[in-house]
C-alpha positions in Angstrom: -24.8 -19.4 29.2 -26.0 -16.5 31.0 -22.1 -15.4 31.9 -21.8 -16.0 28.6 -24.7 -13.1 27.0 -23.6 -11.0 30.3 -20.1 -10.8 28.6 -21.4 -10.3 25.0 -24.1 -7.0 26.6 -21.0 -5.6 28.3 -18.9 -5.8 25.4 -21.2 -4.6 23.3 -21.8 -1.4 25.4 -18.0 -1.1 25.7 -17.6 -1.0 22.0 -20.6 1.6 21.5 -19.3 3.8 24.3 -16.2 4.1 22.6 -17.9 4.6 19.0 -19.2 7.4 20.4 -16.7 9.0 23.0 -14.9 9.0 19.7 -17.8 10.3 17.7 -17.9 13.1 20.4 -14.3 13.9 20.2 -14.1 14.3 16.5 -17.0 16.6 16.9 -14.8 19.1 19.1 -11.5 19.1 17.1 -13.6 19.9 14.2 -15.6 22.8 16.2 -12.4 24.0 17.1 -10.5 23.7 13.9 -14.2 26.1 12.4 -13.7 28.8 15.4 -9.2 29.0 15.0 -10.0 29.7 11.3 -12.3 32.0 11.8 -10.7 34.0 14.3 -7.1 34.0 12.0 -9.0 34.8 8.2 -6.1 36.7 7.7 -4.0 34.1 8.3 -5.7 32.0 5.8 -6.5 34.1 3.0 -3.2 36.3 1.7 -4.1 38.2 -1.5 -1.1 37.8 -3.3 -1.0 33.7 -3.2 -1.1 32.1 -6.3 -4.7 31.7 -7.4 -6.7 29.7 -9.7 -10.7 30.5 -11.0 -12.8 33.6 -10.8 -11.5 35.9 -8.2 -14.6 37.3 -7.5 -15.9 33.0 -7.0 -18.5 33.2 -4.2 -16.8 29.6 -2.8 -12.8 29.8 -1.7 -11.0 27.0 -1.3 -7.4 27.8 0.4 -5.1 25.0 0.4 -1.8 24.8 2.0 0.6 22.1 -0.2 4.0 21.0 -0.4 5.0 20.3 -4.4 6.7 17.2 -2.7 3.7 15.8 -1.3 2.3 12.9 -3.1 -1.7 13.5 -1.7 -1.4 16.9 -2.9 -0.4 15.6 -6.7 -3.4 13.5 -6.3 -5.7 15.6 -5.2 -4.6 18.5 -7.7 -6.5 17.3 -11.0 -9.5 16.2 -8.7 -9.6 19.9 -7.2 -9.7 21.5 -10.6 -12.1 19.0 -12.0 -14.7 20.0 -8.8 -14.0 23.9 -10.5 -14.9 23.1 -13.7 -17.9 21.5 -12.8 -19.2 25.1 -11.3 -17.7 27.1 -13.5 -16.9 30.5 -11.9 -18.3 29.6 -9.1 -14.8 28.6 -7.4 -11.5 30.6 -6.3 -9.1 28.4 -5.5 -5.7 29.8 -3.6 -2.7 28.2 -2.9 -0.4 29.1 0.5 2.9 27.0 0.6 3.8 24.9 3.2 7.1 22.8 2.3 7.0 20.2 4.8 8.7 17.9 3.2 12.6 17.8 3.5 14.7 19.5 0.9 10.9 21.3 -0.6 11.7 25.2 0.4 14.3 25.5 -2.1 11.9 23.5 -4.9 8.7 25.7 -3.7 11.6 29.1 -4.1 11.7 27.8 -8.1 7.7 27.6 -8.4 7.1 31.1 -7.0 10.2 32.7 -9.3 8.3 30.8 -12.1 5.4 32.4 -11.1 7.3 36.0 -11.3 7.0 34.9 -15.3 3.5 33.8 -15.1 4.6 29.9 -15.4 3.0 28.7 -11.8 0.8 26.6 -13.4 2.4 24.9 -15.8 5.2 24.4 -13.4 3.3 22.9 -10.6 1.9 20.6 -13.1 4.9 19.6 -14.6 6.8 19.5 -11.3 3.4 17.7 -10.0 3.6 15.0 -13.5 7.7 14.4 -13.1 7.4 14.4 -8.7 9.3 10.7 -8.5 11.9 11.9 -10.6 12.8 14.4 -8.1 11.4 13.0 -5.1 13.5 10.6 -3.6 12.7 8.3 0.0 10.6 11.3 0.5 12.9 14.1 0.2 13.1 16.6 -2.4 16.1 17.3 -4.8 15.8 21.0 -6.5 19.0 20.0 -8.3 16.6 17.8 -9.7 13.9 20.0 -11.2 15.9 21.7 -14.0 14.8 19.4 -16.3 11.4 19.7 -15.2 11.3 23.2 -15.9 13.8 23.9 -18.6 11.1 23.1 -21.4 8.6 25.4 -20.1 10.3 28.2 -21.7 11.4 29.9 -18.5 14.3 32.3 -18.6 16.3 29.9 -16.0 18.9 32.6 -15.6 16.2 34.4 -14.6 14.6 31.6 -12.4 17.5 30.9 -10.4 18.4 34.7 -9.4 14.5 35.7 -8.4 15.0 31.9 -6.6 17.5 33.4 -4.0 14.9 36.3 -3.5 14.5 38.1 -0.3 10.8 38.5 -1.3 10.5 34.8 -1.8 11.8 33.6 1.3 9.8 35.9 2.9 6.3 35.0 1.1 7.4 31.2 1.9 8.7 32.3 5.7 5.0 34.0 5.9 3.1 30.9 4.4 4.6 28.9 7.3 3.8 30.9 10.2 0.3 31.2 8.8 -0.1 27.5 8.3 1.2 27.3 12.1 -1.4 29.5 12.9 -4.0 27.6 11.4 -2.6 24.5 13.0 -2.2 22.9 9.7 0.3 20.1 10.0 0.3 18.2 6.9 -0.6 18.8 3.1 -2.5 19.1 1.6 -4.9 21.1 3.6 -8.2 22.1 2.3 -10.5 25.4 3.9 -13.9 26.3 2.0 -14.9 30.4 2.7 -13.0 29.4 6.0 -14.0 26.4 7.0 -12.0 23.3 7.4 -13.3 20.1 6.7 -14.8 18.2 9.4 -12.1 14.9 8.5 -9.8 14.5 5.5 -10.6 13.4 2.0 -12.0 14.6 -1.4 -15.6 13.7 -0.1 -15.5 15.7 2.8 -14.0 18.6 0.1 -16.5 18.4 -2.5 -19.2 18.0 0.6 -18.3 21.0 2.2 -18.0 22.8 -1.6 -21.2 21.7 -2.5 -23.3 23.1 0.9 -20.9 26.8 0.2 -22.9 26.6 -3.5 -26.1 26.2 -2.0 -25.6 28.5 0.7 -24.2 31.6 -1.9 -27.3 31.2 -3.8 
């Protein structure tokens, strides 16, 4: 019996060691996420990326997505409810990162629909129709016509300013910046330069909410 509670102490021990080795760990990648973002700001925040909210917001959100990526669809309508709660209190920018094979050539479309002041409706309605073009996890831009074609783009149009030099440099820049920031998957959220501490909307609307408080 005794052998028996010895074994169940030194488990226990074992298991809250680890709990907190882990604890601990977590701690430090998130201290040392906070201190790579702040020493690269201009890495993170490029004023000619596509922008949502008022510009002058006192919170900024920055969020590197991939059109492809099924969290980012997800999270898009939760992101722009958290703005309309606090209206014009929240900036929201959006830096490509086309992980996702085949999504360069798609996220090349959504900037030249941006050239005609269609980004939003086009990440919406490539965000609303992404299975259709999505397939096994890879993206199809001879897919997307459809998509955008009832948008009332000037596709001719679309699919010169697609094969952009500009373009593929904006996206080459958004991908060397989001290596900077050691961003690795999308989406990924910064709030006035802070990333959050562990992924999920909580931990977003968490670290919104203390920006509020602390730009009052």
């Amino acid at each position: 019996m005794k052998q028996k509670n010895l074994f169940i102490a030194v488990a226990a021990l074992l298991v809250l060691a680890f709990a907190g080795g882990s604890y601990f760990y977590k701690q430090q990648q998130a201290e040392a996420a906070a201190q790579l973002a702040k020493q690269n700001m201009a890495s993170l925040v490029r004023a000619d990326a596509p922008s949502f909210g008022n510009p002058d917001a006192p919170v900024h959100i920055v969020e590197f997505f991939d059109p492809a990526c099924g969290t980012c669809r997800e999270f898009y309508p939760l992101v722009k409810a958290l703005m309309a709660t606090h209206p014009g209190k929240i900036k929201l920018s959006m830096r490509y990162a086309p992980f996702h094979p085949g999504s360069e050539p798609v996220v090349k479309a959504l900037e030249a629909a941006r050239q005609q002041g269609k980004f939003e409706p086009a990440l919406e309605a490539l965000f609303a129709a992404q299975n259709a073009w999505v397939i096994n996890h890879t993206s199809h831009v001879e897919l997307i016509g459809p998509v955008l074609e009832p948008l009332g783009l000037d596709m001719a149009r679309l699919q010169n300013d697609t094969n952009s030099p500009a373009i593929a440099a904006m996206i080459a820049r958004d991908l060397l910046d989001a290596k900077t920031m050691n961003v690795t998957m999308t989406p990924e959220y910064f709030v006035n330069g802070k990333p959050l501490p562990s992924f999920g909307f909580e931990q977003l609307r968490t670290l919104v909410n203390e920006a509020l408080v602390n730009a009052k």
